[in-house]
C-alpha positions in Angstrom: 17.7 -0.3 28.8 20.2 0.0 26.1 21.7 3.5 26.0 20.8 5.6 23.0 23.5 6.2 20.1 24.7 10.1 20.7 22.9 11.2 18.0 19.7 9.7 19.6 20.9 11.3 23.0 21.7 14.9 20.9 18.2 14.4 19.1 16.6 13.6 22.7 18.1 16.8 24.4 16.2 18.9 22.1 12.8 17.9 22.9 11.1 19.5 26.0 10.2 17.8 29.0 6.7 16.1 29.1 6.1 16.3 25.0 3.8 14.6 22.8 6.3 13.1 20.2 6.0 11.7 16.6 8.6 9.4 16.0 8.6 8.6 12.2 10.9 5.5 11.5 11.2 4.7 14.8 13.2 1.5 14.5 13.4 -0.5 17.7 11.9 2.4 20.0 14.8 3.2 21.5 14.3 7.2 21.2 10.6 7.2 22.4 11.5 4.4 25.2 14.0 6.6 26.6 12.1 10.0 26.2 9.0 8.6 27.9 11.1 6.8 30.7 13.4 9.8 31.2 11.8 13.0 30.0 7.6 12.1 31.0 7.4 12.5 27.2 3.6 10.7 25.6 5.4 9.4 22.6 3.8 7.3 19.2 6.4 5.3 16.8 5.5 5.0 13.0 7.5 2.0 11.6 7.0 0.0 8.6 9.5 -2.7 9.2 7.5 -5.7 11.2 10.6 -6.5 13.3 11.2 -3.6 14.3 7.5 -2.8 15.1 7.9 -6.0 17.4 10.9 -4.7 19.5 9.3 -1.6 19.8 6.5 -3.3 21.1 8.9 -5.6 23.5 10.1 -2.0 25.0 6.9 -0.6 25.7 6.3 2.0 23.0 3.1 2.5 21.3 4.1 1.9 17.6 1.6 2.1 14.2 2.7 0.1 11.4 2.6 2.1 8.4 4.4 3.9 5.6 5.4 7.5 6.0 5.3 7.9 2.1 1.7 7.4 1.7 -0.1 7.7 5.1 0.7 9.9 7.0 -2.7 11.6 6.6 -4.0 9.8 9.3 -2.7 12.1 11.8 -4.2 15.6 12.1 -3.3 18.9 12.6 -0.9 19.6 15.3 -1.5 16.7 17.1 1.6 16.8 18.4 4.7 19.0 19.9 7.1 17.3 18.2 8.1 15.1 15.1 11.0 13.4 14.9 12.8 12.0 11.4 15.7 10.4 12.4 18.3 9.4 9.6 15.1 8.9 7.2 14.4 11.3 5.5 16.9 9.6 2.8 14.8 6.3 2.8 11.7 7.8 1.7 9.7 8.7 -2.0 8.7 11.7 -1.3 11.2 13.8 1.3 9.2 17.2 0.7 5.8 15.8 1.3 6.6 14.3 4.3 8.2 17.0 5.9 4.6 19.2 5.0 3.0 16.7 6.5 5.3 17.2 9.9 4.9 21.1 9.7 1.7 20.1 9.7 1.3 17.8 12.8 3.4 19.3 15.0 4.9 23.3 14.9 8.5 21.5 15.9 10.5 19.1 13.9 13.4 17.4 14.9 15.1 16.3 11.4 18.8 14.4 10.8 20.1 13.5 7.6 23.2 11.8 6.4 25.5 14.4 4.4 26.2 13.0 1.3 28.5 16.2 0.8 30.8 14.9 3.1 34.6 15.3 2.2 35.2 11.5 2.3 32.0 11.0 0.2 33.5 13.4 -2.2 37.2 11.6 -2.3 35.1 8.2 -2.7 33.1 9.5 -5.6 36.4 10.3 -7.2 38.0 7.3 -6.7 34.7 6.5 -8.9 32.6 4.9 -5.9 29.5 5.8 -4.4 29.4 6.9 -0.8 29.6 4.4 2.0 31.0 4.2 5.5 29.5 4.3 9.2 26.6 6.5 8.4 26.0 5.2 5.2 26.7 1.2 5.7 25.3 -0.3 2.7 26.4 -1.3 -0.6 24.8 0.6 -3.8 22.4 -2.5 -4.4 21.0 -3.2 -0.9 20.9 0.3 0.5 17.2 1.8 1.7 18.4 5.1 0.9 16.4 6.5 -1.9 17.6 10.1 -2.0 21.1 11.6 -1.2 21.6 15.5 -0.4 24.0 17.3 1.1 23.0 19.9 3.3 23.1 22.4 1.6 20.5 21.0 -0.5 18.8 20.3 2.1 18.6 23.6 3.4 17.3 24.9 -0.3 14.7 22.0 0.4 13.4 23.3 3.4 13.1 26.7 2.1 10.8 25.3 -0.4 8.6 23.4 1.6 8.2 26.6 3.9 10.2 25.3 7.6 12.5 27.7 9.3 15.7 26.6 10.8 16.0 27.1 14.3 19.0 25.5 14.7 21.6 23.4 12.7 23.9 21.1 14.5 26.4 19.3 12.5 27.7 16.2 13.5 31.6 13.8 13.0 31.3 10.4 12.5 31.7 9.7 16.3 28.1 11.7 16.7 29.8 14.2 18.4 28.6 18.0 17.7 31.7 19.6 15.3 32.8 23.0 16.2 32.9 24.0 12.3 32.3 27.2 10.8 29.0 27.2 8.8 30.4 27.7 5.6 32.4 24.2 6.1 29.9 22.2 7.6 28.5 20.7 4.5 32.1 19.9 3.7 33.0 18.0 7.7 29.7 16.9 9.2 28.8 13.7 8.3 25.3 14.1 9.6 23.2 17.2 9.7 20.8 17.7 13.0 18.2 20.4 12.2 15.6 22.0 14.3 12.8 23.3 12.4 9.6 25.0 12.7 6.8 26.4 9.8 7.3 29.6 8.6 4.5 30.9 9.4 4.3 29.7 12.9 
């Protein structure tokens, strides 16, 4: 089995032993293969890239093929322990409707984002070029990313949609939890891990 990224690993320590787990954007599996193998999670994978579906499929994960921007209907009320959104929340239409739907599915949510707030974003930006670098690999014209916060936009985001933050965990570009003072993590991290739950739960 190939061993998970460290975010993936960080993302897989916060998830309790022997949970029902939502993975949207699930890519290969690799999360849900190891959380089932390892943790006696019952997992399901939403993907809507074919290939990816397929070697999610090759690894034993149950896998629906459909797009989080428009269906995610099909899953009812708390269904779940946990949903994950793993570095996709970027990729997708419609950032605050998904993440009602999650409040909705399960009462924790596992969310990390790319920090587009990042201080080598910022230098690149005025150097006059967009962001790009290991989190954020792609060139301005073939990049899936159809959003870009920083975190503390996200944060103001989640507010809004009514999630509370149980815990914020931000991460260097090695995927390694930084030991930063709050006020300067939207500044260092280049990825934000969140924990989140409804507001009213």
């Amino acid at each position: 089995m190939t061993p998970l990224r460290k975010d993936l690993a960080l993302v897989a320590s916060l998830i309790p032993d022997g949970s029902r787990v939502l993975d949207l954007g699930c890519g290969s599996g690799n999360l849900l293969s190891h959380l089932m193998h390892h943790q006696g999670c019952r997992g399901t994978g939403v993907e809507i890239d074919p290939e990816k579906v397929l070697a999610a499929i090759r690894l034993g994960v149950p896998v629906i093929e459909l797009d989080i921007n428009r269906e995610l209907d099909e899953f009812s009320d708390s269904s779940y322990d946990v949903v994950v959104l793993s570095r996709t929340l970027q990729t997708v239409r419609y950032p605050d409707r998904v993440l009602r739907h999650m409040a909705r599915i399960a009462g924790r949510l596992i969310v990390s984002v790319p920090n587009f707030g990042w201080y080598r974003h910022r230098l690149r930006m005025l150097r006059g070029r967009l962001p790009m670098g290991k989190d954020l690999p792609y060139s301005w014209y073939d990049s899936p990313n159809v959003r870009y916060t920083t975190l503390v936009d996200l944060q103001l985001l989640f507010d809004e949609v009514g999630l509370e933050v149980e815990q914020t965990i931000p991460l260097g570009t090695t995927g390694d939890p930084l030991k930063a003072a709050p006020g300067l993590a939207n500044l260092l991290a280049s990825t934000g891990v969140y924990v989140l739950r409804p507001a009213s739960a």
